[in-house]
Backbone as a chain_set.jsonl record, in Angstrom:
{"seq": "XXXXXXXXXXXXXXXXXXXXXXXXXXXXXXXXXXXXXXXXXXXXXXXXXXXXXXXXXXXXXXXXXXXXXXXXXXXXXXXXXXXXXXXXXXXXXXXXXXXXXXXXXXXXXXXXXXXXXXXXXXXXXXXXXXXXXXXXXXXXXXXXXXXXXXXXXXXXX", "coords": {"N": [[0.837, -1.158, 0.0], [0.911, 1.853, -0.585], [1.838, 5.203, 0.657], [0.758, 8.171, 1.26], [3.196, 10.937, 0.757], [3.675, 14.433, 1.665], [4.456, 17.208, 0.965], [6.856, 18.723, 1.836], [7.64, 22.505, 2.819], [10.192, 24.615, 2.776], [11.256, 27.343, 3.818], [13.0, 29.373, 2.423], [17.325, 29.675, 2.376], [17.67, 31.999, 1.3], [16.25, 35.094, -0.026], [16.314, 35.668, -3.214], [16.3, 38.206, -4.431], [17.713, 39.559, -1.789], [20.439, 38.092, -1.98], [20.971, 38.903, -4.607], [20.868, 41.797, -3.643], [23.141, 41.484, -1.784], [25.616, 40.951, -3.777], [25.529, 43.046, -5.519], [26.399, 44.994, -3.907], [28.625, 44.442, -2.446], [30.261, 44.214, -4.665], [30.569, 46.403, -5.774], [31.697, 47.974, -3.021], [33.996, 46.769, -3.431], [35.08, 48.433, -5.938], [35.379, 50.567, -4.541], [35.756, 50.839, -1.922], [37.59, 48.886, -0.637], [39.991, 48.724, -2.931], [39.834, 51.172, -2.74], [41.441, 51.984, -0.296], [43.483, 50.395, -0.841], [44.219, 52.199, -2.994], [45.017, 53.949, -1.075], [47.178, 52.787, 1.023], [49.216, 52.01, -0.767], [49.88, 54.653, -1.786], [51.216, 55.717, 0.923], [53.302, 53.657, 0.836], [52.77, 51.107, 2.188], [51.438, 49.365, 0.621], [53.138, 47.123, -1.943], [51.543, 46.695, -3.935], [49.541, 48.652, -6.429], [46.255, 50.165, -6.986], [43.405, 49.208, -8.415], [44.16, 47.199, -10.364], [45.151, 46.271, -14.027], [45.948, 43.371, -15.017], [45.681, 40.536, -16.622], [43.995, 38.339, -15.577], [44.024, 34.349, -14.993], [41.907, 31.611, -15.707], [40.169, 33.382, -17.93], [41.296, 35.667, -18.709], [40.309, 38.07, -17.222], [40.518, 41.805, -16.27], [42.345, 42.051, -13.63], [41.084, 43.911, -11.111], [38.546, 43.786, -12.354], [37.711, 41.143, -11.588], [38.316, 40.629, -8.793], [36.169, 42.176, -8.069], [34.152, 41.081, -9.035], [34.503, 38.519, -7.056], [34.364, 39.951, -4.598], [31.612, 40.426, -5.059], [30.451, 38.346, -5.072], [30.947, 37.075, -2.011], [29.978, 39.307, -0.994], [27.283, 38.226, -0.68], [27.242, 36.422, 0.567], [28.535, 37.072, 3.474], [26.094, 39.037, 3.852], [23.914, 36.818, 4.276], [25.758, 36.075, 7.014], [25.944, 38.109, 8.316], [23.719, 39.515, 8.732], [22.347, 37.516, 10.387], [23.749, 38.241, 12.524], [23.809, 40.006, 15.835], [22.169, 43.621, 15.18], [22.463, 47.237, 15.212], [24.864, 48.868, 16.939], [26.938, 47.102, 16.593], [26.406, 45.625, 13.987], [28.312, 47.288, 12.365], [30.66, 46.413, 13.785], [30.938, 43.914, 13.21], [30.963, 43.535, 10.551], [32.997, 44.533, 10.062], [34.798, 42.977, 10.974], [33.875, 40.585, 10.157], [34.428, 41.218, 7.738], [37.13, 41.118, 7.306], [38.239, 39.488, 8.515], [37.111, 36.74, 6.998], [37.435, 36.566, 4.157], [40.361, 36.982, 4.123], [41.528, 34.923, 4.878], [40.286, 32.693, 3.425], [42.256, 33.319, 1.686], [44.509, 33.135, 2.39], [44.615, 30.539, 3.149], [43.207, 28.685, 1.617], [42.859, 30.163, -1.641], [45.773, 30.772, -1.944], [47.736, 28.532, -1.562], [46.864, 27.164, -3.966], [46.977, 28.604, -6.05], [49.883, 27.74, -6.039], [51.63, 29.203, -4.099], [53.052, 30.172, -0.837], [51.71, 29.955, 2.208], [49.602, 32.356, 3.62], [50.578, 34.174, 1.734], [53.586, 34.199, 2.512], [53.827, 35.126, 5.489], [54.66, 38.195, 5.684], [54.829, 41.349, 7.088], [54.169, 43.981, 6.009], [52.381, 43.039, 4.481], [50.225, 40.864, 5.806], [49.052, 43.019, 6.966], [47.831, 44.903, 4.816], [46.039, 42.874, 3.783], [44.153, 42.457, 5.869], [43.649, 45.186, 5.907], [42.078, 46.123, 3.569], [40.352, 44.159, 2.811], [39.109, 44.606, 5.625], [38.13, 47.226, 5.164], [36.496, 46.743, 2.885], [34.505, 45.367, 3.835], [33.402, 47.225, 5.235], [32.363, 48.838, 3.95], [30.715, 47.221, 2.137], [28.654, 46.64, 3.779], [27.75, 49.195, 4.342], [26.895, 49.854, 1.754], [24.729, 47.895, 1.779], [22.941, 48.599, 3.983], [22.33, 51.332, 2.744], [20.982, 50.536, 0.278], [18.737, 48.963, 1.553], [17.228, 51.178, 2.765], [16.856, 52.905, 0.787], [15.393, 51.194, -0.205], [13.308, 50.685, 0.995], [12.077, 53.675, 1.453], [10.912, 53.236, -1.275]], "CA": [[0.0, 0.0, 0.0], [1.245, 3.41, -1.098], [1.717, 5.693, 1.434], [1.402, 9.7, 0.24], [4.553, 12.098, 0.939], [3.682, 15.586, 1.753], [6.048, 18.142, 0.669], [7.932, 20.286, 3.036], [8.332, 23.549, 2.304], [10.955, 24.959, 3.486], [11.776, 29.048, 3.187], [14.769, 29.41, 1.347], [18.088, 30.354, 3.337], [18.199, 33.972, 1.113], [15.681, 35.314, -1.13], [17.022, 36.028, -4.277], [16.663, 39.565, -4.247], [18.532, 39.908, -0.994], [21.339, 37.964, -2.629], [21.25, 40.035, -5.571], [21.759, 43.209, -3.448], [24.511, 41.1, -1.674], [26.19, 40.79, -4.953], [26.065, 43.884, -5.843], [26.892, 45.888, -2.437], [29.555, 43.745, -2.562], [30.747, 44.634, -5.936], [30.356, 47.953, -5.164], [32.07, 47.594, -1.73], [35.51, 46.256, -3.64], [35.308, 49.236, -6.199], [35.288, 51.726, -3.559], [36.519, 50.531, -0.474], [39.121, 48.009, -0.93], [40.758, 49.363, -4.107], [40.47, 52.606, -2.029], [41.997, 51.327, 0.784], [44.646, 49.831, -1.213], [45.397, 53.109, -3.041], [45.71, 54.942, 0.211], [48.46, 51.957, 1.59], [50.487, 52.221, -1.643], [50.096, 55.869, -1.253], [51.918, 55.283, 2.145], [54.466, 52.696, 0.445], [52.657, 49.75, 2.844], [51.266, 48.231, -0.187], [53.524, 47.361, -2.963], [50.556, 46.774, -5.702], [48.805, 49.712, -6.956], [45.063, 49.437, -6.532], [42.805, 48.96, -10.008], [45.385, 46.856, -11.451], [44.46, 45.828, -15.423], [46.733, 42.564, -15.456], [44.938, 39.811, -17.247], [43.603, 37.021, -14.68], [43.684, 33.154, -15.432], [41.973, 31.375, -16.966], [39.837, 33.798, -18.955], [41.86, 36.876, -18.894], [39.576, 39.137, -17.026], [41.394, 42.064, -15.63], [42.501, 41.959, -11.731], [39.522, 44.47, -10.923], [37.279, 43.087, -12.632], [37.684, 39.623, -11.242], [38.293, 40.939, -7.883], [34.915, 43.113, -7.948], [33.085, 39.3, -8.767], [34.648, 38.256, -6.101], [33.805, 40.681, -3.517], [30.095, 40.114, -4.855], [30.486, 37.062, -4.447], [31.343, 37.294, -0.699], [28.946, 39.86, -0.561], [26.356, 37.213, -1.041], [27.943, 35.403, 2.103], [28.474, 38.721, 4.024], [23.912, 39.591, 4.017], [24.215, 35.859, 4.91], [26.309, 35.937, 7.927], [25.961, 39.575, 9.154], [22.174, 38.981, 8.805], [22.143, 36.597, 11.918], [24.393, 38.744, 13.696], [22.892, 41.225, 16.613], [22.076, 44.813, 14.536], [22.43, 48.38, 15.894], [26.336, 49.395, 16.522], [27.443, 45.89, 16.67], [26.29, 45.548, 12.886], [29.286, 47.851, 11.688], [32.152, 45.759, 13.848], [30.964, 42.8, 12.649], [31.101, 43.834, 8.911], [34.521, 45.019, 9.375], [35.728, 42.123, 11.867], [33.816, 39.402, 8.871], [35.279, 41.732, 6.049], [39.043, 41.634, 7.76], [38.741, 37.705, 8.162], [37.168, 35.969, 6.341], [37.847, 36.613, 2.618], [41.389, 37.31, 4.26], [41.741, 33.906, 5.768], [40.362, 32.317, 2.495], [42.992, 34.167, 0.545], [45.497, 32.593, 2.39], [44.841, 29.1, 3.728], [43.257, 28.041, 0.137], [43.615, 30.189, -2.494], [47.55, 30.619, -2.183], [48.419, 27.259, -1.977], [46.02, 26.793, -5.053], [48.432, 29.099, -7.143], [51.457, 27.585, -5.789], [52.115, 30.331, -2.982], [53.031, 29.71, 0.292], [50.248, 29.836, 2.98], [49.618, 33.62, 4.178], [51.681, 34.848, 0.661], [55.162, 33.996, 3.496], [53.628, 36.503, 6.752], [55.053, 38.819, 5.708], [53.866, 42.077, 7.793], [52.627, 44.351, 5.131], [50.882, 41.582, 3.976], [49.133, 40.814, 6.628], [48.037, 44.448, 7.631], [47.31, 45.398, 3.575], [45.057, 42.123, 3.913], [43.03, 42.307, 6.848], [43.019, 46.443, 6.293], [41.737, 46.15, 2.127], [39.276, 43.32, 3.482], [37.902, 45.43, 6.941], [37.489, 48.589, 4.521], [35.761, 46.629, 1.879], [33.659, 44.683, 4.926], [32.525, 48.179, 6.209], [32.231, 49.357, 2.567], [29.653, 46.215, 1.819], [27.742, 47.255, 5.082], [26.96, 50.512, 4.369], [25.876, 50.203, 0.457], [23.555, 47.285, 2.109], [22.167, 50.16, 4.835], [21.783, 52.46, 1.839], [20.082, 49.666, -0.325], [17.879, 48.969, 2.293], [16.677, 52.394, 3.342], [16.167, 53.143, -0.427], [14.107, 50.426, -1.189], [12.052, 51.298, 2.471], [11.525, 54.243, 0.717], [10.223, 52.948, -2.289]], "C": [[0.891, 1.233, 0.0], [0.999, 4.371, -0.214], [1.885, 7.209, 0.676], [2.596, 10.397, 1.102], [3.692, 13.455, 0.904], [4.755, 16.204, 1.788], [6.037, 18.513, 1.647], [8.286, 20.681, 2.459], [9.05, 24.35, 3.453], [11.191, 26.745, 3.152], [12.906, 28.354, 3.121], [15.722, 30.768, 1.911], [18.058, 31.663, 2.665], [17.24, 33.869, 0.005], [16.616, 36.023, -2.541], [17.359, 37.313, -4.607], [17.855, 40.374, -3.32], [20.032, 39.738, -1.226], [21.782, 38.493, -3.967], [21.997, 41.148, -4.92], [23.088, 43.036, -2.237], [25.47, 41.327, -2.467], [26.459, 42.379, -4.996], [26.687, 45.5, -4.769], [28.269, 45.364, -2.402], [30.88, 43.695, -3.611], [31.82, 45.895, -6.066], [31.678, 48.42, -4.323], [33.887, 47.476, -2.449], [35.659, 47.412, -4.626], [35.827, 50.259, -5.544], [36.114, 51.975, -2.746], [37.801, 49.746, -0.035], [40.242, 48.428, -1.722], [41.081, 50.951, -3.439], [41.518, 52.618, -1.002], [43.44, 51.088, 0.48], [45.456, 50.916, -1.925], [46.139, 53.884, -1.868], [47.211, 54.078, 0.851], [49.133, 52.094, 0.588], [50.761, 53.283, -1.706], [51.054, 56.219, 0.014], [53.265, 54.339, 2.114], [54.476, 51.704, 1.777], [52.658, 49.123, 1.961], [52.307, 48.081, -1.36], [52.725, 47.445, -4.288], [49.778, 47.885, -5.689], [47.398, 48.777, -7.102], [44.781, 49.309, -8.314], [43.905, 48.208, -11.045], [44.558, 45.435, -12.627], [45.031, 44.827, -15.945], [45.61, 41.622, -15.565], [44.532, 38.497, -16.118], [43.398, 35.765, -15.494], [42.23, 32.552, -15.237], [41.031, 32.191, -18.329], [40.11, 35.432, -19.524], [41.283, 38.156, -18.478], [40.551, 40.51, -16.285], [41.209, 42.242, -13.966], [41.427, 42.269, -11.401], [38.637, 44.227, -10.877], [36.978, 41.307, -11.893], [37.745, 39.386, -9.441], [36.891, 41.39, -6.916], [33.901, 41.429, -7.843], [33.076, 38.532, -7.9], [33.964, 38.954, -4.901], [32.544, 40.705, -3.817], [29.662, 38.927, -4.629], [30.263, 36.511, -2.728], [30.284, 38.13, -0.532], [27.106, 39.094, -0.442], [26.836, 36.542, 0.457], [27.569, 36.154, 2.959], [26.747, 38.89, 4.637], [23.63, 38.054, 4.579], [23.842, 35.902, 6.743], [26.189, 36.977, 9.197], [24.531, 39.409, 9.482], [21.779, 38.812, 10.131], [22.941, 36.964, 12.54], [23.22, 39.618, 14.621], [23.583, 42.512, 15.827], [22.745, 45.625, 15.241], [24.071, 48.782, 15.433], [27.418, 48.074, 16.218], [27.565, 45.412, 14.564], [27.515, 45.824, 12.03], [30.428, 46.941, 12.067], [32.049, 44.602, 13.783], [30.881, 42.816, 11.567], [32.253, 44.051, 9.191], [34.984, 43.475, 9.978], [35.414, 40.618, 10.296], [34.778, 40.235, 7.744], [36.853, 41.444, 5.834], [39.104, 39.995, 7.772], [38.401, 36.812, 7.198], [37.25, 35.727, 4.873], [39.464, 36.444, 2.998], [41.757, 35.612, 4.609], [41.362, 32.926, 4.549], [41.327, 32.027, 1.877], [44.085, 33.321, 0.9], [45.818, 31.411, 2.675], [44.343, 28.639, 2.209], [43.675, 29.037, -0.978], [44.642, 30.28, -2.788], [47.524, 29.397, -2.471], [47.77, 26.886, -3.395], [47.191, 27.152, -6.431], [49.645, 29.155, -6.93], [52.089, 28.482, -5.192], [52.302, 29.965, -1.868], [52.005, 30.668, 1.048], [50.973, 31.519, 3.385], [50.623, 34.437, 3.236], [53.3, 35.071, 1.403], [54.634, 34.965, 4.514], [54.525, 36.964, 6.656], [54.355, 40.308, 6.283], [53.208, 43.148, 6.788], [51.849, 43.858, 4.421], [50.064, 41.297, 4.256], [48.185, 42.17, 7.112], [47.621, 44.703, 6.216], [46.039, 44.345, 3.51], [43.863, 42.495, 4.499], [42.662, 44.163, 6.586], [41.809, 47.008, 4.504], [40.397, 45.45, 2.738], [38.753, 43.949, 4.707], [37.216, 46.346, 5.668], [36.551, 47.741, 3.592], [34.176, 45.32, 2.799], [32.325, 45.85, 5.412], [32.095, 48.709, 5.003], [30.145, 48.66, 2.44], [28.692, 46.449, 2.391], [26.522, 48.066, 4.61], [26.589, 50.681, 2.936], [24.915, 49.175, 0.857], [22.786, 48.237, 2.753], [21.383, 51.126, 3.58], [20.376, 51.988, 1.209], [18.784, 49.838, -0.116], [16.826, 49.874, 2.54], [16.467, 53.419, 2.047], [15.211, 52.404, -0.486], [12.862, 50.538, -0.176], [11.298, 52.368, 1.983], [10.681, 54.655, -0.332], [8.66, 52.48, -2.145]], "O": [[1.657, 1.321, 0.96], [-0.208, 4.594, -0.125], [2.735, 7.488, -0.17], [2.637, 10.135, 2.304], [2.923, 13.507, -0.056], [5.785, 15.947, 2.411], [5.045, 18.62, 2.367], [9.036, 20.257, 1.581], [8.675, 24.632, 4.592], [11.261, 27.107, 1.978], [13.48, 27.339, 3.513], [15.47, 31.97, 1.986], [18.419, 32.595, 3.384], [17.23, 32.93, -0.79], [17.514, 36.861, -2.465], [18.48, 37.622, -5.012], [18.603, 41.287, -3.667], [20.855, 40.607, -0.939], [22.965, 38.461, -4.306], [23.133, 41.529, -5.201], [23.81, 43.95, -1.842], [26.387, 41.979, -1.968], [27.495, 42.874, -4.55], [27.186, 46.593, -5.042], [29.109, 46.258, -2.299], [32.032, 43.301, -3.435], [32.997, 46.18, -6.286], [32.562, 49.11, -4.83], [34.826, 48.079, -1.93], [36.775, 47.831, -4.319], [36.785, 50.858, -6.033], [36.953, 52.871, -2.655], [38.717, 50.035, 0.735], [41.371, 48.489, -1.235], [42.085, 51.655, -3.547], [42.446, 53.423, -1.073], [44.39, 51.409, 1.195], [46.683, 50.997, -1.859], [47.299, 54.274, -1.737], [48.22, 54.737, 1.104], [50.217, 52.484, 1.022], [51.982, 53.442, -1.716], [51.69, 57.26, -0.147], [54.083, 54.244, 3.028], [55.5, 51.417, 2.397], [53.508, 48.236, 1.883], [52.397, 49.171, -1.926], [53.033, 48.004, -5.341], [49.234, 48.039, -4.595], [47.236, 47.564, -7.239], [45.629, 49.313, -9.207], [44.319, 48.571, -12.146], [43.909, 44.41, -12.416], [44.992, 44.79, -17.175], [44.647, 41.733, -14.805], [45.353, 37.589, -16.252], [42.75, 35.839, -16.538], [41.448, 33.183, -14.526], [41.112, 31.777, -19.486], [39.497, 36.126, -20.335], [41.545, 39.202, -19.071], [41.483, 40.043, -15.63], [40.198, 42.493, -13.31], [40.567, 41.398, -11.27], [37.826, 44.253, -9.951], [35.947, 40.636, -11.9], [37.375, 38.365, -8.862], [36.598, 41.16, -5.742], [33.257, 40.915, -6.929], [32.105, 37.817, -7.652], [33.022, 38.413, -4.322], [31.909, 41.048, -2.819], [28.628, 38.575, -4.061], [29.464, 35.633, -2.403], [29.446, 37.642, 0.227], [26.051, 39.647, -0.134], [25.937, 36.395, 1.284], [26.405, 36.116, 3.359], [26.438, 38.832, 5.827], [22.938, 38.136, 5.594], [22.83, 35.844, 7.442], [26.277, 36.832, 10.416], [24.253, 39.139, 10.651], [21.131, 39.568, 10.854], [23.233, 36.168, 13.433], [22.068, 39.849, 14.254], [24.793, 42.698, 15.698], [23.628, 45.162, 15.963], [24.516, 48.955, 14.299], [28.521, 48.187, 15.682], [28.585, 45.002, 14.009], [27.884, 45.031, 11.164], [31.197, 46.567, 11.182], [32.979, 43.946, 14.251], [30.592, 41.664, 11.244], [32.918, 43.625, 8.246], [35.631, 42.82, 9.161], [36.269, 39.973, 9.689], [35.696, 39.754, 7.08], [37.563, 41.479, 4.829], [39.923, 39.357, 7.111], [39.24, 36.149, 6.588], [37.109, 34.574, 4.467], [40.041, 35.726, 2.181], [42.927, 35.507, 4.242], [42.24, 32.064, 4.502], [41.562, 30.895, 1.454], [44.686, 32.739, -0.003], [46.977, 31.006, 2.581], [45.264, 28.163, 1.546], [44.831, 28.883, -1.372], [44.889, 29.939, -3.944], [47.294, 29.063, -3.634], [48.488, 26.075, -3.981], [47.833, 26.505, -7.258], [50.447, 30.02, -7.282], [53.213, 28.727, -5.631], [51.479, 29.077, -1.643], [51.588, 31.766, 0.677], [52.152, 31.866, 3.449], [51.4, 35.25, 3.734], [54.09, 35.914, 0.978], [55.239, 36.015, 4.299], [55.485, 36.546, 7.303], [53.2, 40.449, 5.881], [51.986, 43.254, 6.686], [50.819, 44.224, 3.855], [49.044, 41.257, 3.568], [47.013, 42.237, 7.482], [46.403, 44.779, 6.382], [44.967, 44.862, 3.195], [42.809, 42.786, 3.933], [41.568, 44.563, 6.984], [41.043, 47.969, 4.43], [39.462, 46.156, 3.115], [37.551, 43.69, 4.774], [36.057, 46.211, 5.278], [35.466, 48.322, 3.592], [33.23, 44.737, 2.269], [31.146, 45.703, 5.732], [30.998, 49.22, 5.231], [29.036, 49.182, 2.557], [27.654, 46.533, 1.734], [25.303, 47.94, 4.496], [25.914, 51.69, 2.732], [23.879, 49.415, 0.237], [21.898, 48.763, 2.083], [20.21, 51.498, 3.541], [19.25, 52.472, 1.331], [17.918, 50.388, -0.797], [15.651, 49.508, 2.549], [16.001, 54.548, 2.202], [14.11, 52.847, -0.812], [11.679, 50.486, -0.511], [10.069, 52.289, 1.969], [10.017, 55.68, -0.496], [8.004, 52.203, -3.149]]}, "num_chains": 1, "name": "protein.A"}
């Protein structure tokens, strides 16, 4: 005898929209804030790479920027996530910078280095580590606050 199944519906961990304006806060966020970030430290002669840099990325030749920016929407998709289910108010901001400063940063160096044949943490070297975690906070608190904006536009709407 044939027993019926009732679906379960489940809500879905991120509506699509929200992960959209992950994505692109996120995008955003690495235009701005990171790349800004990063001119101000080479400005300073912490960073050695110049920010917006137009070198061709593997495997489909996109440049740095651009492949960087997909990234950080990428993450920004994580980010509306993670921050999400944090506690709001002032706490909101130092947990966007404290996620922005680790965990793309902590990515960067436990997998993707070794991926492109780098040693783990690009060798800790110290402006390495502070151009990291300070490119990644700024583009953490960056992501934040074009979500806030987002938000309090589309409230508007």
């Amino acid at each position: 005898m044939a027993q019926g199944h009732a679906i379960a519906h489940r809500e879905p961990i991120m509506r699509l929209d929200t992960a959209a304006r992950g994505f692109i806060a996120g995008f955003a966020a690495t235009l701005v804030f990171h790349q800004g970030m990063l001119t101000l430290l080479h400005g300073l002669g912490v960073a050695p790479q110049a920010a917006f840099a137009m070198q061709a990325t593997q495997p489909f030749g996109v440049p740095q920027v651009w492949s960087l920016a997909f990234w950080g929407g990428l993450w920004g998709i994580l980010f509306v996530w993670v921050v999400g289910h944090l506690p709001q108010g002032a706490l909101y901001w130092i947990d966007a910078v404290i996620f922005g400063a680790l965990a793309p940063t902590l990515v960067a160096w436990f997998v993707v280095a070794p991926l492109k044949g780098m040693p783990l943490g690009n060798g800790w070297h110290a402006a390495g580590i502070a151009t990291a975690l300070l490119v990644n906070g700024a583009w953490g608190f960056g992501t934040a606050l074009f979500m806030r904006l987002g938000h309090a536009h589309l409230a508007e709407a």
